[in-house]
LUMZAPA-74487 format. One record per atom (N, C-alpha, C): x, y, z; residue number from 1; atom name; residue in three letters. Coordinates in steps of 0.02 Angstrom, whole numbers, plus 50000, padded with zeros to 5 digits. Layout:
<nodes>
<node X="X" Y="Y" Z="Z" i="NUM" at="CA" aa="ALA"/>
...
</nodes>
This chain:
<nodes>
<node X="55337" Y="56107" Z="54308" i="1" at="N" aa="UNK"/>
<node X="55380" Y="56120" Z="54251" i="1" at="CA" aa="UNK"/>
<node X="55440" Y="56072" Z="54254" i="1" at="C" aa="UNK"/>
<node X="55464" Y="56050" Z="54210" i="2" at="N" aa="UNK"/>
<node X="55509" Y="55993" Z="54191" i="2" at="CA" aa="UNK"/>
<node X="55570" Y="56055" Z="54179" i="2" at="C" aa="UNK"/>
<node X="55646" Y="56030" Z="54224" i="3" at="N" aa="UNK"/>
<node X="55694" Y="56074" Z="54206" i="3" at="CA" aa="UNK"/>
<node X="55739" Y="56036" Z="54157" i="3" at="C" aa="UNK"/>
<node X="55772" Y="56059" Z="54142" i="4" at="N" aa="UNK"/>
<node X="55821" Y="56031" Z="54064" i="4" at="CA" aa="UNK"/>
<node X="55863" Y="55987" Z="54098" i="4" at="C" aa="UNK"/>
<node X="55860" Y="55989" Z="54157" i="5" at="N" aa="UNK"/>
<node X="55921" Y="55924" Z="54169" i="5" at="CA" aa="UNK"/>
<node X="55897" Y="55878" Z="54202" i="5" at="C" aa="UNK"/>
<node X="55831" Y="55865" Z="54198" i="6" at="N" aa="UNK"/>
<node X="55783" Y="55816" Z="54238" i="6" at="CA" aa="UNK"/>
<node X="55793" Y="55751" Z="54181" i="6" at="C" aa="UNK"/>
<node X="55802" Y="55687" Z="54189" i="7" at="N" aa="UNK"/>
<node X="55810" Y="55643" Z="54167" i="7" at="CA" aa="UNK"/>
<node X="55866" Y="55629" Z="54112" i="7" at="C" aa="UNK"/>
<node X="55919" Y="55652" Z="54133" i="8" at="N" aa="UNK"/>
<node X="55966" Y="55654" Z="54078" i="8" at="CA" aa="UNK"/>
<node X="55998" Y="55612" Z="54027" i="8" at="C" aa="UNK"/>
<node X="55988" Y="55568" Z="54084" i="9" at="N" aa="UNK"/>
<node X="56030" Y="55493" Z="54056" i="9" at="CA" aa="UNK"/>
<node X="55980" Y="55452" Z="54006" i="9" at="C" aa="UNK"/>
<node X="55937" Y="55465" Z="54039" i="10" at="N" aa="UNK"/>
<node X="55854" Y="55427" Z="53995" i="10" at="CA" aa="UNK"/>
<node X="55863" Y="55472" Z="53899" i="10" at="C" aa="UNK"/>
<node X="55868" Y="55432" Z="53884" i="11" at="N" aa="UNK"/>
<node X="55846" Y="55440" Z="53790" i="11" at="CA" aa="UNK"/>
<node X="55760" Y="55473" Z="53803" i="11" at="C" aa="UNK"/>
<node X="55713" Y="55431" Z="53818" i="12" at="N" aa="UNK"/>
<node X="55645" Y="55435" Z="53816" i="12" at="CA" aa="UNK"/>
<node X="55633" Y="55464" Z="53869" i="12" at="C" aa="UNK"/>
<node X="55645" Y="55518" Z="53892" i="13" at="N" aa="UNK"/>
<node X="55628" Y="55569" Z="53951" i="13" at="CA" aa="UNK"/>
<node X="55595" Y="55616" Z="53925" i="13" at="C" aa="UNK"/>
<node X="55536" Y="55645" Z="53960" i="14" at="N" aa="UNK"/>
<node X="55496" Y="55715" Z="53924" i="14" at="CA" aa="UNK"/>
<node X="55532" Y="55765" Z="53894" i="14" at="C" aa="UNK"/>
<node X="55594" Y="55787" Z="53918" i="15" at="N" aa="UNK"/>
<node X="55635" Y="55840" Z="53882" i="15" at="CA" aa="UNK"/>
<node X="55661" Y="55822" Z="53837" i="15" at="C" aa="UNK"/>
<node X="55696" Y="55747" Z="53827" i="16" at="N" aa="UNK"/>
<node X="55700" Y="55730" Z="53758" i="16" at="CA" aa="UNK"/>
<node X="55646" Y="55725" Z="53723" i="16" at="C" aa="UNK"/>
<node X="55606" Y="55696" Z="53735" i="17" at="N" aa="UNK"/>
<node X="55527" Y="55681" Z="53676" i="17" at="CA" aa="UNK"/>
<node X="55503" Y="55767" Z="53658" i="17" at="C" aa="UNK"/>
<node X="55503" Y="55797" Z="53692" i="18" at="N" aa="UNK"/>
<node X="55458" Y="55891" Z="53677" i="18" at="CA" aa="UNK"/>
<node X="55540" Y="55889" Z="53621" i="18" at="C" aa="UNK"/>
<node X="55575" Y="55905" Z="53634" i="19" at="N" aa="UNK"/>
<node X="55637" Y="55915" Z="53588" i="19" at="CA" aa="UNK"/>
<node X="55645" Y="55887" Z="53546" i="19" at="C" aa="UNK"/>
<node X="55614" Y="55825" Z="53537" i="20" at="N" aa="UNK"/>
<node X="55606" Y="55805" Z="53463" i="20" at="CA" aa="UNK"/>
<node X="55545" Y="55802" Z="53440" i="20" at="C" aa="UNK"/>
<node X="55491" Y="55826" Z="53470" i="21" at="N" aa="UNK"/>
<node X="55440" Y="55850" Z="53436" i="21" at="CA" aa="UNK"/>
<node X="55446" Y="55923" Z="53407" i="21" at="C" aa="UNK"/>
<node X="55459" Y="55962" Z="53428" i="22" at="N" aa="UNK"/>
<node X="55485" Y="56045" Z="53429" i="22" at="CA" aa="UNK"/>
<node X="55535" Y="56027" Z="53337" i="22" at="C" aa="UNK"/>
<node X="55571" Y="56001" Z="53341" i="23" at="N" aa="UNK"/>
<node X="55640" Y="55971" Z="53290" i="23" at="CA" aa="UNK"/>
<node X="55582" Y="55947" Z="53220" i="23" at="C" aa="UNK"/>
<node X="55571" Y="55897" Z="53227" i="24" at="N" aa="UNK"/>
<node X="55502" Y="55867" Z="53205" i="24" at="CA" aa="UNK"/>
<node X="55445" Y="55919" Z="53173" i="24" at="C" aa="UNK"/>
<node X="55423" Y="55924" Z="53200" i="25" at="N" aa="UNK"/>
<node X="55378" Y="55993" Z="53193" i="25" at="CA" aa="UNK"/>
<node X="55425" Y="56070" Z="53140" i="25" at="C" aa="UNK"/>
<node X="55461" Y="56086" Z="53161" i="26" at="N" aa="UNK"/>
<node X="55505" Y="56128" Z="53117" i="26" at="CA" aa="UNK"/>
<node X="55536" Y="56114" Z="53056" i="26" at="C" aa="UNK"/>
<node X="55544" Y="56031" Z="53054" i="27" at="N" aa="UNK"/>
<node X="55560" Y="56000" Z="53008" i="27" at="CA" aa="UNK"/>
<node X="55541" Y="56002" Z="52962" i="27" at="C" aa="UNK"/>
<node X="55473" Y="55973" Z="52979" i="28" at="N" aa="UNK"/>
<node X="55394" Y="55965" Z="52937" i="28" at="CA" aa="UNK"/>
<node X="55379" Y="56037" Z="52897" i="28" at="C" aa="UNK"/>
<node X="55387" Y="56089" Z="52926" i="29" at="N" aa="UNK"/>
<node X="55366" Y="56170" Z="52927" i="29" at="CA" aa="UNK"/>
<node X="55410" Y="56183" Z="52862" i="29" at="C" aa="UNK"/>
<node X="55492" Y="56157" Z="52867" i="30" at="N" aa="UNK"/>
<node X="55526" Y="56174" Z="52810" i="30" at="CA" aa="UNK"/>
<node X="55526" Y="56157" Z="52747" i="30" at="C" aa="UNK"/>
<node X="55484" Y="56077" Z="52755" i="31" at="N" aa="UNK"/>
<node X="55480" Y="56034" Z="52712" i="31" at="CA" aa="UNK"/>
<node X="55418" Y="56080" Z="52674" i="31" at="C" aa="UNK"/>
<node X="55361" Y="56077" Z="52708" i="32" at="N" aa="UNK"/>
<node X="55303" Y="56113" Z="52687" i="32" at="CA" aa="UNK"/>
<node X="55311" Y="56204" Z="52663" i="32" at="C" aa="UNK"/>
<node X="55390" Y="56212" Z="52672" i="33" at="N" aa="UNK"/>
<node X="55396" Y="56280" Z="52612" i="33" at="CA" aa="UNK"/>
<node X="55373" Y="56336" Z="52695" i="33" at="C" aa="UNK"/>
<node X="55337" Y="56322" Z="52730" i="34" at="N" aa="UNK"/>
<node X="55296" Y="56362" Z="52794" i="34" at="CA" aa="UNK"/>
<node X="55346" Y="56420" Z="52822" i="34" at="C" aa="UNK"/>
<node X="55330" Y="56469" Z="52840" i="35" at="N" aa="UNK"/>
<node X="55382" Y="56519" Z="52870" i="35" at="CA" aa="UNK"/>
<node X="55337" Y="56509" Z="52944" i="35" at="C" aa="UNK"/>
<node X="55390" Y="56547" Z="52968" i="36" at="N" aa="UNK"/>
<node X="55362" Y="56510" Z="53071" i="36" at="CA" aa="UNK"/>
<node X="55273" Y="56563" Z="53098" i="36" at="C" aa="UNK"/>
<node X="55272" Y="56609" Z="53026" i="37" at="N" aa="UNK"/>
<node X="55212" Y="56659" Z="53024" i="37" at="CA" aa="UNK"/>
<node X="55174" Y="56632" Z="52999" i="37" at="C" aa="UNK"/>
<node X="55175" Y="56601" Z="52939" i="38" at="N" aa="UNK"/>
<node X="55136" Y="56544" Z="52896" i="38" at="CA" aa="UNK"/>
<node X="55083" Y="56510" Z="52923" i="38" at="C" aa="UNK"/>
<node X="55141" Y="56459" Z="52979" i="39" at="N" aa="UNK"/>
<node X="55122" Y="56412" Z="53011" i="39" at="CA" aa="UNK"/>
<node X="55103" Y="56430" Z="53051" i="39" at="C" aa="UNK"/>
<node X="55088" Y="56464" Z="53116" i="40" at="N" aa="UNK"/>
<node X="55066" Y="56504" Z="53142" i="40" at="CA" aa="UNK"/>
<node X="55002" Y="56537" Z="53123" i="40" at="C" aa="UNK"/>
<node X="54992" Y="56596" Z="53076" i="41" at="N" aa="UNK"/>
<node X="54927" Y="56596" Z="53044" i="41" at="CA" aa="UNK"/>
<node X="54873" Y="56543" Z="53036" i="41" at="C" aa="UNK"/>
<node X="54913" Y="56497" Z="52997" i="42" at="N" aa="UNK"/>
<node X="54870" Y="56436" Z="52955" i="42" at="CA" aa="UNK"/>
<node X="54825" Y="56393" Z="53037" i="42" at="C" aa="UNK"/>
<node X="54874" Y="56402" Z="53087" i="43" at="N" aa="UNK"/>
<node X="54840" Y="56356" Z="53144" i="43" at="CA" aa="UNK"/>
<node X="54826" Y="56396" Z="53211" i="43" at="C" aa="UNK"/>
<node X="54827" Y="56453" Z="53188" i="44" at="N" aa="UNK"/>
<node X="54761" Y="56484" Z="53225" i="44" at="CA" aa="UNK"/>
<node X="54810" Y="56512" Z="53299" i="44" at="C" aa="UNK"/>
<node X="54852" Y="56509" Z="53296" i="45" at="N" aa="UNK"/>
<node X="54907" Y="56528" Z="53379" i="45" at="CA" aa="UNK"/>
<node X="54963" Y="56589" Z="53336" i="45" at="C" aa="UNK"/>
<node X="54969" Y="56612" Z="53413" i="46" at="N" aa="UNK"/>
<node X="55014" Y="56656" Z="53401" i="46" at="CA" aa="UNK"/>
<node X="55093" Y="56631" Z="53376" i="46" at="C" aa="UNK"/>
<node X="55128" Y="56706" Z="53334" i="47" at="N" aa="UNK"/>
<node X="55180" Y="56706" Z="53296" i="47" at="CA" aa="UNK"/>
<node X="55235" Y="56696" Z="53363" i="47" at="C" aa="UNK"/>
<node X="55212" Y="56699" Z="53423" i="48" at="N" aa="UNK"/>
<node X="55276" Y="56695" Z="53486" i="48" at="CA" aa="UNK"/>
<node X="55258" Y="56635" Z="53501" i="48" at="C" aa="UNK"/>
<node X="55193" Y="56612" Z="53508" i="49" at="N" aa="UNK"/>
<node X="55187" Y="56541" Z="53536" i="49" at="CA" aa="UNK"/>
<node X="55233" Y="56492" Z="53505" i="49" at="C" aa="UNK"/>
<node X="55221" Y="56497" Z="53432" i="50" at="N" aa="UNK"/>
<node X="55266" Y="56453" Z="53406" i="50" at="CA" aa="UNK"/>
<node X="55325" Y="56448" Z="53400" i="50" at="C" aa="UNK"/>
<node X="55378" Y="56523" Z="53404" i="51" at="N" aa="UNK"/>
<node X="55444" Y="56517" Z="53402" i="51" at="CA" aa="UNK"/>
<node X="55469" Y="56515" Z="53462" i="51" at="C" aa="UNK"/>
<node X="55404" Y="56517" Z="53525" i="52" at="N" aa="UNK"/>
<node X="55445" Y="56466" Z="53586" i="52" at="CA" aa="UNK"/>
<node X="55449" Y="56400" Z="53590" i="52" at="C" aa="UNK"/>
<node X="55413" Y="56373" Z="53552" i="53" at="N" aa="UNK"/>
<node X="55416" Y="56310" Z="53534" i="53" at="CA" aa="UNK"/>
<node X="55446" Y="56270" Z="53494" i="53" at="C" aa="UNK"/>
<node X="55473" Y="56282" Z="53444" i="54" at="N" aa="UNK"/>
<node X="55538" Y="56294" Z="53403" i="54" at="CA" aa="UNK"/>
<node X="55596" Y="56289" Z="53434" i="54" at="C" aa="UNK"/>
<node X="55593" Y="56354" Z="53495" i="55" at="N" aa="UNK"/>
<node X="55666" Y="56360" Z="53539" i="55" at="CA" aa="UNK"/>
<node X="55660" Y="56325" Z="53603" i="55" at="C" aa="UNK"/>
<node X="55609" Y="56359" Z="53644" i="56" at="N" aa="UNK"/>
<node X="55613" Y="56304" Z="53714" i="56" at="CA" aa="UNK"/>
<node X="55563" Y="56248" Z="53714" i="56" at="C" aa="UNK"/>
<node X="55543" Y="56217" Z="53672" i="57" at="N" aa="UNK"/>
<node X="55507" Y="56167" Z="53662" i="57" at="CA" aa="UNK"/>
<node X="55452" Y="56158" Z="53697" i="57" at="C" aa="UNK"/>
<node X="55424" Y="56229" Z="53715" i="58" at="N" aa="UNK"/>
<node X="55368" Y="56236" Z="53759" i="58" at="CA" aa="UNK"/>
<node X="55298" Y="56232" Z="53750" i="58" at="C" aa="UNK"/>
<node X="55249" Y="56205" Z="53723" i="59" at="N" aa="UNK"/>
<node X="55169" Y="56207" Z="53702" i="59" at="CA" aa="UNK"/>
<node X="55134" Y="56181" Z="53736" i="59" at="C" aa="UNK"/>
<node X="55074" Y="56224" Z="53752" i="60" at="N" aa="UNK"/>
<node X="55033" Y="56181" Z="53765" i="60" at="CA" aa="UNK"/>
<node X="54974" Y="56110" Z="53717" i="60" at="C" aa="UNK"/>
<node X="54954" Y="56082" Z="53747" i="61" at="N" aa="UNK"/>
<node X="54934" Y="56020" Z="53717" i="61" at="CA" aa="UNK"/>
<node X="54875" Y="56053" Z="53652" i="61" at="C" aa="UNK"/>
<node X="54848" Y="56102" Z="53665" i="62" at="N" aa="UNK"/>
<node X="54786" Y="56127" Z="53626" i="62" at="CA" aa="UNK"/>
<node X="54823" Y="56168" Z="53562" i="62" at="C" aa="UNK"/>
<node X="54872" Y="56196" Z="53573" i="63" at="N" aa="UNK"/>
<node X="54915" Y="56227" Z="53534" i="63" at="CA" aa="UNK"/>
<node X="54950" Y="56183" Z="53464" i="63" at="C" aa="UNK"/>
<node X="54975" Y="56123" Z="53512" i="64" at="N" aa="UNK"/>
<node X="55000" Y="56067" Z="53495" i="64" at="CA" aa="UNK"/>
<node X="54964" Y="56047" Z="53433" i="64" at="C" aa="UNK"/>
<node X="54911" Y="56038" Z="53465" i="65" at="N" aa="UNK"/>
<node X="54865" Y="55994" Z="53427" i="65" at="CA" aa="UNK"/>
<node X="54843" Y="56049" Z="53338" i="65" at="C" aa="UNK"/>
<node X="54852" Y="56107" Z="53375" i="66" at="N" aa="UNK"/>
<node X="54817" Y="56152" Z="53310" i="66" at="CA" aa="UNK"/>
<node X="54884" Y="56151" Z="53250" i="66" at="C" aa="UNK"/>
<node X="54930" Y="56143" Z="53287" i="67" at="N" aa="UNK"/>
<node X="54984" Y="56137" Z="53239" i="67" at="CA" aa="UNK"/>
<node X="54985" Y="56074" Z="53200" i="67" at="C" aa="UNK"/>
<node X="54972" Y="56018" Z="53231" i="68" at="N" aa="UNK"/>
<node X="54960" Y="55945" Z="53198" i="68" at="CA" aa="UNK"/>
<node X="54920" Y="55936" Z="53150" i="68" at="C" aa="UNK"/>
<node X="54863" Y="55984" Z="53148" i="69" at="N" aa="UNK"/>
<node X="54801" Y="55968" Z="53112" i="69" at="CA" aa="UNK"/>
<node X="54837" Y="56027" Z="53024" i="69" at="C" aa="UNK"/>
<node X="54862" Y="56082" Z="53048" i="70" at="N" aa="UNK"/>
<node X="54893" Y="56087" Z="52986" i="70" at="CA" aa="UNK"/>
<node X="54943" Y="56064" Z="52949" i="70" at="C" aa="UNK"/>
<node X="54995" Y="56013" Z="52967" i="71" at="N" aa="UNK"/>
<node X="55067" Y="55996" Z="52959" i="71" at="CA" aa="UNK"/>
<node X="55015" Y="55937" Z="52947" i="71" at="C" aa="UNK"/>
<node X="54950" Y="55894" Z="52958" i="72" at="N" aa="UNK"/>
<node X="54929" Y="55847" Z="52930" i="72" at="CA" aa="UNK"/>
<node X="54959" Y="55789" Z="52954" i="72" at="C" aa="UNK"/>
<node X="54957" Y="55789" Z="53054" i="73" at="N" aa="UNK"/>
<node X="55005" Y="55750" Z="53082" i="73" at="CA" aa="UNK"/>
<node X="54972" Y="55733" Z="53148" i="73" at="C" aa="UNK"/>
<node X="54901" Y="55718" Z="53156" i="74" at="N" aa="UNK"/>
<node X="54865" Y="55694" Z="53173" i="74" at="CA" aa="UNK"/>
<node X="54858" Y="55634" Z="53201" i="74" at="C" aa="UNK"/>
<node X="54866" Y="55575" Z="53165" i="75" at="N" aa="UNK"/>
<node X="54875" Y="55510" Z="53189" i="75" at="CA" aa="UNK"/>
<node X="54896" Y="55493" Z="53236" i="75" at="C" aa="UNK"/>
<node X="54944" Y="55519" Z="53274" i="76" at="N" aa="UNK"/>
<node X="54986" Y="55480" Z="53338" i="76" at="CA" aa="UNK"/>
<node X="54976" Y="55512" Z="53404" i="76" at="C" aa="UNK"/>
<node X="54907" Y="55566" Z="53383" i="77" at="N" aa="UNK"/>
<node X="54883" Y="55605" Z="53437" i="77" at="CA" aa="UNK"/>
<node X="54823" Y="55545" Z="53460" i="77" at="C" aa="UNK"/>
<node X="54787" Y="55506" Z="53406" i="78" at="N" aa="UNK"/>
<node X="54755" Y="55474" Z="53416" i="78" at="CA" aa="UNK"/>
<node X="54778" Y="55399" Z="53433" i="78" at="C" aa="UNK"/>
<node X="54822" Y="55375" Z="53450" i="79" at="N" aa="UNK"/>
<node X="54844" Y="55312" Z="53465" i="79" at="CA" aa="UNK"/>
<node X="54892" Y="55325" Z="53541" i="79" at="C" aa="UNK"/>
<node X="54883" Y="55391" Z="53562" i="80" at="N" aa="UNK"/>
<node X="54917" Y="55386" Z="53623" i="80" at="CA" aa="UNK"/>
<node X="54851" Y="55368" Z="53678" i="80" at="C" aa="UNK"/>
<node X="54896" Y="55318" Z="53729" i="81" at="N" aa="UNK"/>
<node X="54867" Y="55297" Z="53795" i="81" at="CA" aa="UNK"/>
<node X="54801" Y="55253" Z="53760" i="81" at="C" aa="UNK"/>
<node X="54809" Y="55221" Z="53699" i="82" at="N" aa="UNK"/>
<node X="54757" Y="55173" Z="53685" i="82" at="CA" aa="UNK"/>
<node X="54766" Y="55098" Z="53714" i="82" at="C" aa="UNK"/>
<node X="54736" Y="55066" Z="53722" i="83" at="N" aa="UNK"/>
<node X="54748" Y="55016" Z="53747" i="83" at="CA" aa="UNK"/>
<node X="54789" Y="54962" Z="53710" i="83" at="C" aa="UNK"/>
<node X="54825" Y="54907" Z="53730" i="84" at="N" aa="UNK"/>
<node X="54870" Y="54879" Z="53713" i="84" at="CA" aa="UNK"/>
<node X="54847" Y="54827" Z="53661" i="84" at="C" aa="UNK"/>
<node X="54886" Y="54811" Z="53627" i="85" at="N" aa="UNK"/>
<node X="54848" Y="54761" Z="53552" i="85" at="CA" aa="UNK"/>
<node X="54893" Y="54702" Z="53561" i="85" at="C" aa="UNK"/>
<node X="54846" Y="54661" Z="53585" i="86" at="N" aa="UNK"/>
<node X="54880" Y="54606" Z="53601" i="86" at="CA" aa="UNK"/>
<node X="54891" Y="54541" Z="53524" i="86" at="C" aa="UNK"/>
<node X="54929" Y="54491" Z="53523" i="87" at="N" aa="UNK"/>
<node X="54963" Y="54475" Z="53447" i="87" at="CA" aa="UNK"/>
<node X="54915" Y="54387" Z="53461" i="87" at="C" aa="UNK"/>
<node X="54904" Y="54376" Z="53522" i="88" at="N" aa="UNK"/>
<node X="54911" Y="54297" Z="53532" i="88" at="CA" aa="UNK"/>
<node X="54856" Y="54315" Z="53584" i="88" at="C" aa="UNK"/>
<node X="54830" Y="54241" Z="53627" i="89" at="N" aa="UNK"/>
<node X="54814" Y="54224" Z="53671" i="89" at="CA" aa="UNK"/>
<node X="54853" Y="54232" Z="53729" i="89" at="C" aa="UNK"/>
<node X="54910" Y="54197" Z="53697" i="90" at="N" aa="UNK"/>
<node X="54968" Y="54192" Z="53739" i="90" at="CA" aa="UNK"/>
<node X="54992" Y="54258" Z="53786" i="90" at="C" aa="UNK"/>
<node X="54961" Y="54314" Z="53756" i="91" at="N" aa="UNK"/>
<node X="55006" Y="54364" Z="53788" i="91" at="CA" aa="UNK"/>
<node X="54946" Y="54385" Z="53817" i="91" at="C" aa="UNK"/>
<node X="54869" Y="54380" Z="53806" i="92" at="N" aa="UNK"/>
<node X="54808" Y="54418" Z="53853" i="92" at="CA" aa="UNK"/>
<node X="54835" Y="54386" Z="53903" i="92" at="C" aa="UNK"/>
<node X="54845" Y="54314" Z="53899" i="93" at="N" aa="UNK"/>
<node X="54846" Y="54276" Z="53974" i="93" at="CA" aa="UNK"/>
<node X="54890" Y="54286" Z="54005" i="93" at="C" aa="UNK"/>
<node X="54940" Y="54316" Z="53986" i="94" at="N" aa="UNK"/>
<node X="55010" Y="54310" Z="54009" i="94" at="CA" aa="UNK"/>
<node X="55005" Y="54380" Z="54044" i="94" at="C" aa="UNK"/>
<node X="54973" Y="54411" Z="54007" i="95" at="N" aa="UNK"/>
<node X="54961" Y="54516" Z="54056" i="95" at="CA" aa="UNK"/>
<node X="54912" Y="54494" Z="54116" i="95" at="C" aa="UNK"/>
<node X="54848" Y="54472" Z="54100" i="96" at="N" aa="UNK"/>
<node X="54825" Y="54465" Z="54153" i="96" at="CA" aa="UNK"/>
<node X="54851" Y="54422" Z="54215" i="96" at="C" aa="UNK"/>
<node X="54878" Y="54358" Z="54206" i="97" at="N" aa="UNK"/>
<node X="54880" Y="54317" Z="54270" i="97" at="CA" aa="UNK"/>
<node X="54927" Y="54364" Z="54319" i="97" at="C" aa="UNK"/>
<node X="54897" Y="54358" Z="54393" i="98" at="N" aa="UNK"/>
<node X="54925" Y="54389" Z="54426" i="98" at="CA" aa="UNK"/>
<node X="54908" Y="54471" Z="54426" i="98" at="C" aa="UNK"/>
<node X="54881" Y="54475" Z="54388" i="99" at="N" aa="UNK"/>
<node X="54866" Y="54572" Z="54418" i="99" at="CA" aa="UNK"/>
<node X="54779" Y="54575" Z="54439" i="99" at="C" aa="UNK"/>
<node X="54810" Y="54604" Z="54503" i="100" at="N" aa="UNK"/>
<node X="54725" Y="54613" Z="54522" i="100" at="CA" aa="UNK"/>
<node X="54723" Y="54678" Z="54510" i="100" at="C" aa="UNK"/>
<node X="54655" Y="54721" Z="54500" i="101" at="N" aa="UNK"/>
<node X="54635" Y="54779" Z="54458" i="101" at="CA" aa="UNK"/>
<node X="54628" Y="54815" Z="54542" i="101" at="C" aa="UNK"/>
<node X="54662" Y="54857" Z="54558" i="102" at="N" aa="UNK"/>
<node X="54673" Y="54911" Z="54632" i="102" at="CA" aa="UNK"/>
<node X="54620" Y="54972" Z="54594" i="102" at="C" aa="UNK"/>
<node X="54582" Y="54985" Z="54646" i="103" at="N" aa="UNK"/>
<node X="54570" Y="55061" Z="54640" i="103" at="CA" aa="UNK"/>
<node X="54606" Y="55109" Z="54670" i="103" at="C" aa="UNK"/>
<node X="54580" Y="55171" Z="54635" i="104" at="N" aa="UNK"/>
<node X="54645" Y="55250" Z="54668" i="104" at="CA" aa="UNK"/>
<node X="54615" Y="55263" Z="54695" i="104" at="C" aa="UNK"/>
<node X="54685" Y="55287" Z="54773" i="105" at="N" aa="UNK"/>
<node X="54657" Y="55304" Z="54826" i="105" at="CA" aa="UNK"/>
<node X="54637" Y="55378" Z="54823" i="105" at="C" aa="UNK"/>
<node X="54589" Y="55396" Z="54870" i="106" at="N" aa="UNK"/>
<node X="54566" Y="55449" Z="54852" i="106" at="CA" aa="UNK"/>
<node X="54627" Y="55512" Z="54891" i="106" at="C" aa="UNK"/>
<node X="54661" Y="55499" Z="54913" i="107" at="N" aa="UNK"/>
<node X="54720" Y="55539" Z="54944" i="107" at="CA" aa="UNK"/>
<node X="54777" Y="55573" Z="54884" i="107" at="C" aa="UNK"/>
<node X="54761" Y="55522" Z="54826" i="108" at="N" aa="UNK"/>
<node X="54800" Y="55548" Z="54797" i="108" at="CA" aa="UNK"/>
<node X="54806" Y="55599" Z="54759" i="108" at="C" aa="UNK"/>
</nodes>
């Protein structure tokens, strides 16, 4: 569990990013007219799941996701951890030289 004062100084720290997804997400809900039961109904999770998420910015990823698919916010679930889009030559060659590909140790 991530505590609220873990990375503070960082802008892009997990407790900032859930907190502006949570913000984001409620945003969207107001825009779309949605009451926090609405939204809730419409995506299939409970009426507490969501107004902890709202308040302590807490969801799980499956939850997450059921909420995205009604708010019609989908897309950026699919472009996370995709691989990098490189613009040039210049820059394949420039990532690769010098990195040799390590395997994980199994200790970890």
């Amino acid at each position: 569990m991530i505590a609220d004062n873990d990375f503070i100084l960082d802008a892009y720290n997990p407790v900032s990013i859930m907190k502006g997804i949570a913000h984001r997400v409620r945003a969207r809900r107001l825009e779309l007219n949605l009451t926090q039961k609405g939204l809730a109904t419409k995506a299939g999770i409970s009426l507490g799941t969501l107004k902890r998420f709202e308040n302590s910015n807490e969801i799980s990823l499956k939850h997450l996701l059921m909420i995205a698919v009604v708010l019609d916010a989908t897309e950026g679930f699919e472009k996370l951890f995709t691989q990098r889009q490189f613009e040039s030559i210049d820059e394949v060659l420039s990532a690769t030289q010098g990195k040799k590909r390590e395997r994980g140790s199994r200790n970890a």
